[in-house]
C-alpha positions as CSV (number, residue, x, y, z in Angstrom):
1,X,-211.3,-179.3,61.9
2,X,-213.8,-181.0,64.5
3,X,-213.9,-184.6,64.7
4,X,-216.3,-186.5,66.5
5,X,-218.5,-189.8,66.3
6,X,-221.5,-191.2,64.5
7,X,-222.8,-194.3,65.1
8,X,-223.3,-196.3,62.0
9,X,-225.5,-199.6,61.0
10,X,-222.2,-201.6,62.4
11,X,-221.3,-202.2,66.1
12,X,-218.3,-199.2,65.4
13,X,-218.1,-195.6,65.2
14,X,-216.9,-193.7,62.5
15,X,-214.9,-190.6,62.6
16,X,-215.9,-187.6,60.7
17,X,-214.8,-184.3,60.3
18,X,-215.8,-180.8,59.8
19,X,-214.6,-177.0,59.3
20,X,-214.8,-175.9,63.0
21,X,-217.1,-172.9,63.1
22,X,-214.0,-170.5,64.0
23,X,-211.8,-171.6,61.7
24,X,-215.4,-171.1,59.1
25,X,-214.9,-167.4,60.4
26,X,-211.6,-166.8,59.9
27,X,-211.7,-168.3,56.1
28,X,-214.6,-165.9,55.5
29,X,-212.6,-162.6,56.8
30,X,-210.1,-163.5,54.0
31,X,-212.9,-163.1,51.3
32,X,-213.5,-160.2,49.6
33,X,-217.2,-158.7,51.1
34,X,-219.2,-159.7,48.1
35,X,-218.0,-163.1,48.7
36,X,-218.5,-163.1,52.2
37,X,-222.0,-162.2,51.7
38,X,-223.0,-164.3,49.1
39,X,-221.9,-167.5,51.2
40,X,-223.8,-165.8,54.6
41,X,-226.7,-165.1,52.2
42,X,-226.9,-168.9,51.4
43,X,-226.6,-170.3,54.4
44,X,-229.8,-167.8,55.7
45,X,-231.3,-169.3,52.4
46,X,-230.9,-172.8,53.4
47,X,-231.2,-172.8,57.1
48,X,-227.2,-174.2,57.6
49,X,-224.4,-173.5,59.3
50,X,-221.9,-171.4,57.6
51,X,-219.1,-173.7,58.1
52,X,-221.4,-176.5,56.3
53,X,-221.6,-173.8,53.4
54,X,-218.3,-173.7,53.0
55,X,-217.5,-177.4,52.9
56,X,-220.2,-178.1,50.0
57,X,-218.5,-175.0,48.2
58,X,-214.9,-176.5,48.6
59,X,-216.2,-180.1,47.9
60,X,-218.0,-179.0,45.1
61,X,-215.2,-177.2,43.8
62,X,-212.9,-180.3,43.8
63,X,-215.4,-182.5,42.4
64,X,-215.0,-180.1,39.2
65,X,-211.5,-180.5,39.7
66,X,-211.3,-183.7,39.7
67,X,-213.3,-184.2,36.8
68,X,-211.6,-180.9,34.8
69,X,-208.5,-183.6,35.2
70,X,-209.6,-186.6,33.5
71,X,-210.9,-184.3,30.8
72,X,-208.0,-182.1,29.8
73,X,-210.0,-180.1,27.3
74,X,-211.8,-178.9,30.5
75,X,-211.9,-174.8,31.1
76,X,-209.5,-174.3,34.4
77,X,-208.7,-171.1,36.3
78,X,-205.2,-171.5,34.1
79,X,-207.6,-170.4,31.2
80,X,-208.8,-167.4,33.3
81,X,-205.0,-165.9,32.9
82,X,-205.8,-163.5,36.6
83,X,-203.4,-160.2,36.5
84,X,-202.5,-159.4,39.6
């Protein structure tokens, strides 16, 4: 992860951080190709970075975790029973 400055409304920085672009690569190689794609397709779609793809995907994702465990009734890849 990258980590730089951005100057906010008070007299101190804040720190934040993102997926360095490399390390954005290197998760992508892991995908399978369909997955790949569909993240480079999106980030053509939307004009962004792939790396900033990948970090709404993964926040996304753990927002719906995150709410999948106050509700325990939510569906959950534990539902999905994979076979490997």
């Amino acid at each position: 992860m990258t980590s730089f400055s951005v100057k906010s409304s008070s007299s101190e920085p804040e720190s934040i951080e993102h997926l360095n672009p490399v390390a954005a690569r290197m998760m992508l190689a892991a995908f399978p190709t369909h997955v790949r794609e569909a993240f480079e397709r999106r980030a053509k779609e939307i004009d962004y970075p792939i790396e900033a793809v990948l970090e709404m995907a993964i926040a996304g994702f753990l927002v719906r975790v995150a709410s999948a465990l106050r509700n325990r009734e939510a569906l959950s890849f534990i539902d999905c029973q994979p076979r490997y």
